[in-house]
Biopython code that builds the backbone (N, CA, C, O; Angstrom):
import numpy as np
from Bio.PDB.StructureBuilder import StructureBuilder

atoms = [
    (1, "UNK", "N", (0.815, -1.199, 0.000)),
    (1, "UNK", "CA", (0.000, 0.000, 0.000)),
    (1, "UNK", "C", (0.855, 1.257, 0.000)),
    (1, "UNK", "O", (0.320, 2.361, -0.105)),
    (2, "UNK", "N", (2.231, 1.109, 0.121)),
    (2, "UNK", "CA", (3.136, 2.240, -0.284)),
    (2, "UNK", "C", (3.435, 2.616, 0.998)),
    (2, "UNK", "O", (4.230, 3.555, 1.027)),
    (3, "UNK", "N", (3.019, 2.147, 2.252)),
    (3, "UNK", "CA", (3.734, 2.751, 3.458)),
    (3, "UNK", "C", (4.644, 2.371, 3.872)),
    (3, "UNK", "O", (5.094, 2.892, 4.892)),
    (4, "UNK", "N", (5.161, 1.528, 3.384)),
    (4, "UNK", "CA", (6.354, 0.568, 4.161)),
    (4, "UNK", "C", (7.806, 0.808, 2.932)),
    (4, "UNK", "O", (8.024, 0.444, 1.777)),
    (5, "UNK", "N", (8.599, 1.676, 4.042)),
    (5, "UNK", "CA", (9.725, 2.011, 3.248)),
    (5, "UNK", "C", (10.974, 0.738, 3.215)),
    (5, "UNK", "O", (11.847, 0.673, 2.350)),
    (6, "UNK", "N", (10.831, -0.113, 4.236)),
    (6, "UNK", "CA", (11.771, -0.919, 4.127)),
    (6, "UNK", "C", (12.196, -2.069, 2.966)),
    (6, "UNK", "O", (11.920, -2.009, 1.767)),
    (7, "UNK", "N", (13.062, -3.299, 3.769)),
    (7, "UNK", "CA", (13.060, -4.090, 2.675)),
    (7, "UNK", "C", (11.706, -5.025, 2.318)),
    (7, "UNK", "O", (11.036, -5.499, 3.236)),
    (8, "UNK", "N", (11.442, -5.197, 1.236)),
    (8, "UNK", "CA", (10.044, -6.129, 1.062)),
    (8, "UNK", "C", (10.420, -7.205, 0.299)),
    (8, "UNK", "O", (11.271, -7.326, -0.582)),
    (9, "UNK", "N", (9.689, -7.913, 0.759)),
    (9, "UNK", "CA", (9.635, -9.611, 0.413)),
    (9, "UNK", "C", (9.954, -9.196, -1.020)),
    (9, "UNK", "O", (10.152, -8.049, -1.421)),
    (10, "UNK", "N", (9.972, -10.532, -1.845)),
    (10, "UNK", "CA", (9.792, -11.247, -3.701)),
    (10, "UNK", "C", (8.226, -11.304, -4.077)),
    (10, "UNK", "O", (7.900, -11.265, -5.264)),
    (11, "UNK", "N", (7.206, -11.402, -2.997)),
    (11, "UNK", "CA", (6.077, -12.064, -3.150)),
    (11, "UNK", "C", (5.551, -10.533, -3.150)),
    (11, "UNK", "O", (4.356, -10.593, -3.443)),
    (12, "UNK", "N", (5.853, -9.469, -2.990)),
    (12, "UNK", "CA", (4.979, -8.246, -2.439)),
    (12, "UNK", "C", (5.027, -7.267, -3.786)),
    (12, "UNK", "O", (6.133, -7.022, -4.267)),
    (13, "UNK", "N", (3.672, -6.633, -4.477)),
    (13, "UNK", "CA", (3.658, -6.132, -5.431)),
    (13, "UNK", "C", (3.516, -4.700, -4.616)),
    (13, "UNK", "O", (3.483, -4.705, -3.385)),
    (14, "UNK", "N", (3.452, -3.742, -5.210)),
    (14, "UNK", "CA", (3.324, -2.178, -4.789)),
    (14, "UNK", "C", (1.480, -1.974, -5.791)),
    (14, "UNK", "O", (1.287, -1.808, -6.996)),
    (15, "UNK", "N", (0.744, -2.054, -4.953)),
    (15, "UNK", "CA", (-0.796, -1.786, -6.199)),
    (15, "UNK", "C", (-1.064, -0.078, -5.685)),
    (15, "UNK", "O", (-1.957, 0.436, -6.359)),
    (16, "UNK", "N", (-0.440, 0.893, -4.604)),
    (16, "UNK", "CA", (-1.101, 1.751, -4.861)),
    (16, "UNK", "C", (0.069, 2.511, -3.604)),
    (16, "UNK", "O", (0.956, 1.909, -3.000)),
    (17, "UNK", "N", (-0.267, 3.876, -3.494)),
    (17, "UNK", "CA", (0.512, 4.895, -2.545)),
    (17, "UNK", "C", (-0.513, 5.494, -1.441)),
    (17, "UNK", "O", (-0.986, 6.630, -1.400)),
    (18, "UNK", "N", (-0.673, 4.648, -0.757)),
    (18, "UNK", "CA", (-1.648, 5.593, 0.515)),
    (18, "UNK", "C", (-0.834, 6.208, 1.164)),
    (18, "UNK", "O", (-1.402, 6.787, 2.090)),
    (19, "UNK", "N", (0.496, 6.421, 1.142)),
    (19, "UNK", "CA", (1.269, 7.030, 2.114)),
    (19, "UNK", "C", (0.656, 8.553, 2.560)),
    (19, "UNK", "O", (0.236, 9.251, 3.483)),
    (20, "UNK", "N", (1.003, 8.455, 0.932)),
    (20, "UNK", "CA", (0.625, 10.467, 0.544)),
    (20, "UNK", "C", (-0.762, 10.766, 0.585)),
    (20, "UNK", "O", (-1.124, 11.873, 0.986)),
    (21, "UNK", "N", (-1.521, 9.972, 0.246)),
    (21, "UNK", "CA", (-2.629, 10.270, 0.730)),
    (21, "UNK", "C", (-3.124, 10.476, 2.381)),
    (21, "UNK", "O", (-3.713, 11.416, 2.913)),
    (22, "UNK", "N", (-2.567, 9.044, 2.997)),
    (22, "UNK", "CA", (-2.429, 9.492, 4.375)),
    (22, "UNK", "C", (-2.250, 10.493, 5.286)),
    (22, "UNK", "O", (-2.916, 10.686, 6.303)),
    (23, "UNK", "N", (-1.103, 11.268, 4.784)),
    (23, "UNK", "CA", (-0.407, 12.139, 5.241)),
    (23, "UNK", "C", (-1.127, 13.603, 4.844)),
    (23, "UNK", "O", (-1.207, 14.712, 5.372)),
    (24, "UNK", "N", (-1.433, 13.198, 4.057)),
    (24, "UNK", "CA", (-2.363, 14.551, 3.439)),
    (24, "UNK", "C", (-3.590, 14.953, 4.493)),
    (24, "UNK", "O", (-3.969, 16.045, 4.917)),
    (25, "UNK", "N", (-4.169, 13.215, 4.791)),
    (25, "UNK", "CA", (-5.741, 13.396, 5.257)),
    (25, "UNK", "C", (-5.093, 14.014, 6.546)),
    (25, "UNK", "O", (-5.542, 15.141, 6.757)),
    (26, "UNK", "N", (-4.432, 13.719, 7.202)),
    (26, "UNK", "CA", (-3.512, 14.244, 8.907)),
    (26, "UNK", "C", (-3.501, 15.169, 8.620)),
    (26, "UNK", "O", (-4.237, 15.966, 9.202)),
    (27, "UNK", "N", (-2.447, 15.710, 7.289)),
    (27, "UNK", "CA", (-2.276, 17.510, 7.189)),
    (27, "UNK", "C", (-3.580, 18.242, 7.490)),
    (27, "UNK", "O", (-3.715, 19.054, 8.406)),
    (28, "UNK", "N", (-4.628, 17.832, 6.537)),
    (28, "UNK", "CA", (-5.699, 18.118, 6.314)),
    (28, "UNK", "C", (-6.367, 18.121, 7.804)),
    (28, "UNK", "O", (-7.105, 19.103, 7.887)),
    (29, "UNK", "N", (-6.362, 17.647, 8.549)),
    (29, "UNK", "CA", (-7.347, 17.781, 9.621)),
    (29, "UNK", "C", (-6.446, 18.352, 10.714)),
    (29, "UNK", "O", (-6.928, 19.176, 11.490)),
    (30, "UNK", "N", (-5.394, 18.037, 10.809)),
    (30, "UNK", "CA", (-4.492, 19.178, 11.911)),
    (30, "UNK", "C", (-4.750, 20.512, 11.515)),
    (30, "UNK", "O", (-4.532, 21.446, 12.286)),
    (31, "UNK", "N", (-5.193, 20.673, 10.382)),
    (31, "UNK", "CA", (-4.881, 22.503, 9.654)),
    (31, "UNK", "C", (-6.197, 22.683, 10.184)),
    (31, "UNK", "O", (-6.169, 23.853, 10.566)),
    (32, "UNK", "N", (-7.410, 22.195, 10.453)),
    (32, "UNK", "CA", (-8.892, 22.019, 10.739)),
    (32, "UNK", "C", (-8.935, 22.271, 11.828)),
    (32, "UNK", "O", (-9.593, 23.306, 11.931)),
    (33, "UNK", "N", (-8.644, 21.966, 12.675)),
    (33, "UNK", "CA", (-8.298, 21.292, 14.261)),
    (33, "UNK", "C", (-7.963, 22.556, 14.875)),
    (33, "UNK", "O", (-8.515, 23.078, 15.844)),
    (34, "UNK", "N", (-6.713, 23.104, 13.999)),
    (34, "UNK", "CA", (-6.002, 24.283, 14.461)),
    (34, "UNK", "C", (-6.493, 25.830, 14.356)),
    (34, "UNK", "O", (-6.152, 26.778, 15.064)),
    (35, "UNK", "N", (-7.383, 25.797, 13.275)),
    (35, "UNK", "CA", (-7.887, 26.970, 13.154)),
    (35, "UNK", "C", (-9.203, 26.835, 13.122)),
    (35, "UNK", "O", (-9.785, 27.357, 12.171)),
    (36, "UNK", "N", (-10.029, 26.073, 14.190)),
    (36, "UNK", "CA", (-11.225, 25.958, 14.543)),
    (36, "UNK", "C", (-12.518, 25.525, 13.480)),
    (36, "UNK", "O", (-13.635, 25.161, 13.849)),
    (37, "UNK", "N", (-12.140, 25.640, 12.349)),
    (37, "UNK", "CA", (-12.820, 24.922, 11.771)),
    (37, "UNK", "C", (-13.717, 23.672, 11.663)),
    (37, "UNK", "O", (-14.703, 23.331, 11.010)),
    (38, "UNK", "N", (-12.938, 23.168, 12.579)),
    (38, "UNK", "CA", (-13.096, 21.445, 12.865)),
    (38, "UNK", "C", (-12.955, 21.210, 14.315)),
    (38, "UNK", "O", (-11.858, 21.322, 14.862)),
    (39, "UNK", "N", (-13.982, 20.903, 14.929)),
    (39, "UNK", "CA", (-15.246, 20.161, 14.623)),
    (39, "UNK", "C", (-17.102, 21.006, 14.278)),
    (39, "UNK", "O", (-18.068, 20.547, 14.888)),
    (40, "UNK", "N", (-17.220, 21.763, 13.638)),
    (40, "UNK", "CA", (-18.201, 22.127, 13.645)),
    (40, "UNK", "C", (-19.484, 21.675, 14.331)),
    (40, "UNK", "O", (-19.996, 20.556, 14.289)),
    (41, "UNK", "N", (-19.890, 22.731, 14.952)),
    (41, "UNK", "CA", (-20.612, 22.550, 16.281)),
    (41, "UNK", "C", (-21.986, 21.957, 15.729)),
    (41, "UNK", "O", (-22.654, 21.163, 16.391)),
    (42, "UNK", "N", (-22.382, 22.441, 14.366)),
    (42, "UNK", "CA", (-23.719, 22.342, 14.117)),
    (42, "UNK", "C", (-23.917, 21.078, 12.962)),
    (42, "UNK", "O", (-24.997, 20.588, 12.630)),
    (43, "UNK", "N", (-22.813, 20.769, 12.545)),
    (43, "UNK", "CA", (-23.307, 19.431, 11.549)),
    (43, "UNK", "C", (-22.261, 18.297, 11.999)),
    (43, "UNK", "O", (-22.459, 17.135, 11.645)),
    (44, "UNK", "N", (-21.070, 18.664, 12.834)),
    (44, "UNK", "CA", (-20.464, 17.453, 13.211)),
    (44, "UNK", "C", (-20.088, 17.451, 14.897)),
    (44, "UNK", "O", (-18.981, 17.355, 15.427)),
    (45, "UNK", "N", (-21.648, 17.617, 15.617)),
    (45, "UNK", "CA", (-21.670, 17.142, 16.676)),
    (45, "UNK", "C", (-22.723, 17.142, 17.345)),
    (45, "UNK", "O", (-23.622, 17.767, 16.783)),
    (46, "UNK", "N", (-23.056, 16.606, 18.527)),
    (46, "UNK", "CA", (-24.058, 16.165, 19.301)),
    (46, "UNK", "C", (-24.360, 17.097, 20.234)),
    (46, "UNK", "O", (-23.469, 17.580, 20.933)),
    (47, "UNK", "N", (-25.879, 17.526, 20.379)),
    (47, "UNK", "CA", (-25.920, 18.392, 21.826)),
    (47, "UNK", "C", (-26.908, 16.897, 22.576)),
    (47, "UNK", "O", (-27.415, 15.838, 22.207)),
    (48, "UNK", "N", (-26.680, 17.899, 24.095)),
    (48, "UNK", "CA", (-27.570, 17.542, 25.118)),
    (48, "UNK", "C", (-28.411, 18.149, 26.045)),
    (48, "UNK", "O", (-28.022, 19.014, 26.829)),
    (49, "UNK", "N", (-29.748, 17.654, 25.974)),
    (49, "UNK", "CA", (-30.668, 18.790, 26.797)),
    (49, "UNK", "C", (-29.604, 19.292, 28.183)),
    (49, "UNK", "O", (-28.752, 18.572, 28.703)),
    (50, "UNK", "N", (-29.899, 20.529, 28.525)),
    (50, "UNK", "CA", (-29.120, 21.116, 29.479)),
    (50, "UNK", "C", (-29.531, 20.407, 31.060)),
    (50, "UNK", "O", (-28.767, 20.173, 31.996)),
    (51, "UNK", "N", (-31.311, 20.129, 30.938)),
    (51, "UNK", "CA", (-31.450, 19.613, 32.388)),
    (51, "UNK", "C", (-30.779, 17.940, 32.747)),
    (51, "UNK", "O", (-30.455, 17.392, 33.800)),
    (52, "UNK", "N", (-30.773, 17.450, 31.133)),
    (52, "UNK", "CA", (-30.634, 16.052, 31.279)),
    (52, "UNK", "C", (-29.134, 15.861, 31.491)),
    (52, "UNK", "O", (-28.625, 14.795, 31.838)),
    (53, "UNK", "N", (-28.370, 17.174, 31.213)),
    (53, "UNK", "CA", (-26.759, 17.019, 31.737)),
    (53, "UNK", "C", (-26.989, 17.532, 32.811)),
    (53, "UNK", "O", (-26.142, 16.819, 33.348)),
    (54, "UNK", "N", (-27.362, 18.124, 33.636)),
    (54, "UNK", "CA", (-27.294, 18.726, 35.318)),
    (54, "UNK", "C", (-27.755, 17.226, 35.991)),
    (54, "UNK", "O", (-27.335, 16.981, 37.122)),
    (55, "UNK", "N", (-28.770, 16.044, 35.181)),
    (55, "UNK", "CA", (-29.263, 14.909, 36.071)),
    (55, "UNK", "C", (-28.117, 13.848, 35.817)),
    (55, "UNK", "O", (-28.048, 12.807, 36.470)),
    (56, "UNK", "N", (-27.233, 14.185, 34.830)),
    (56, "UNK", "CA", (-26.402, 13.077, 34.364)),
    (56, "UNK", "C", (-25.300, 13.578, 35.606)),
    (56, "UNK", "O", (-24.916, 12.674, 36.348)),
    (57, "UNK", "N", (-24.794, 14.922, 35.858)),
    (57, "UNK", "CA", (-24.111, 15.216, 36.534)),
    (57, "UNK", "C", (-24.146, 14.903, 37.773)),
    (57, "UNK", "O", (-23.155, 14.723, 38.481)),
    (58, "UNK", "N", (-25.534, 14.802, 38.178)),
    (58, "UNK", "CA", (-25.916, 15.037, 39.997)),
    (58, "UNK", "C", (-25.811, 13.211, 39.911)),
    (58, "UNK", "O", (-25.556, 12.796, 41.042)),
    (59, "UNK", "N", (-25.911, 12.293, 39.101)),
    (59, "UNK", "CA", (-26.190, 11.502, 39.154)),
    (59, "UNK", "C", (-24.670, 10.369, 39.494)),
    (59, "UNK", "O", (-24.717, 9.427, 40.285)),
    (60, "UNK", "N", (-23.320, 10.798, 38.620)),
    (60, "UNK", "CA", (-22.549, 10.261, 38.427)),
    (60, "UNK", "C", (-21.061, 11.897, 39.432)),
    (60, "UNK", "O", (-20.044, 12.360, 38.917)),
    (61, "UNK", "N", (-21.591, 12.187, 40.675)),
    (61, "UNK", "CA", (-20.676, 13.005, 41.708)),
    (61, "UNK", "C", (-20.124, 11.329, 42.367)),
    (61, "UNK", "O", (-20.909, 10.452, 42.730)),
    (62, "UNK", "N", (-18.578, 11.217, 42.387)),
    (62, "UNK", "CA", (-17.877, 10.277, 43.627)),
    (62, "UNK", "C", (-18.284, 10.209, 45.098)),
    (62, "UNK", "O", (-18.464, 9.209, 45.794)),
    (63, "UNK", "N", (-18.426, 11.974, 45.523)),
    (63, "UNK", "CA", (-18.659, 11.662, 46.812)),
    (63, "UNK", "C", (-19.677, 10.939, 47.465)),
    (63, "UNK", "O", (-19.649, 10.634, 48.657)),
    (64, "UNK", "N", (-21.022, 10.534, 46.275)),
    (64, "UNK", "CA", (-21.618, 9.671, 47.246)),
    (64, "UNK", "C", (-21.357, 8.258, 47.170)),
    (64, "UNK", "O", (-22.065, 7.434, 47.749)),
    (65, "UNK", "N", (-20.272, 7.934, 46.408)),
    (65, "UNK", "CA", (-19.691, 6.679, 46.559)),
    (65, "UNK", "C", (-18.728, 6.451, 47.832)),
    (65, "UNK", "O", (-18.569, 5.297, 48.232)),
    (66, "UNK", "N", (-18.162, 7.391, 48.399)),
    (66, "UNK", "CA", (-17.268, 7.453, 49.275)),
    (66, "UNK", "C", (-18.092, 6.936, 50.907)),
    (66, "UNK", "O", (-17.436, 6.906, 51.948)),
]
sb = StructureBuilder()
sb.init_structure("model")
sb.init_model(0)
sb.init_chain("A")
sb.init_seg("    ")
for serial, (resi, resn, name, xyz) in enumerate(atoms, 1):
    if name == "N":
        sb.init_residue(resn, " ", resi, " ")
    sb.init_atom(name, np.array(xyz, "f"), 0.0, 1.0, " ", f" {name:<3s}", serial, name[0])
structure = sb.get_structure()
């Protein structure tokens, strides 16, 4: 698949280069990541009702495990 720079077998054909593609998709989403772009709040992520996180909260406190 083109990632492997070392020595390779007799039996191993080369059918394609994901390296660069790889490396691209990383570039590509670190550059996202970094200048806020990514994760967009409104098509690539989840909300939660506000009361049902205050019951998730009151629900999962340590100290009443202690």
């Amino acid at each position: 698949m083109g990632t492997w720079s070392g020595r390779k077998a007799k039996f191993v054909r080369h059918f394609a280069d994901l390296k660069s593609a790889r490396d691209n998709g990383i570039k590509c989403y670190n550059e996202a990541v970094r200048d806020g772009s990514f994760p967009n709040l409104e098509t690539e992520s989840y909300s939660m009702d506000p009361n049902e996180w205050s019951k998730f909260l009151a629900d999962t406190q340590y100290d009443r495990f202690v």
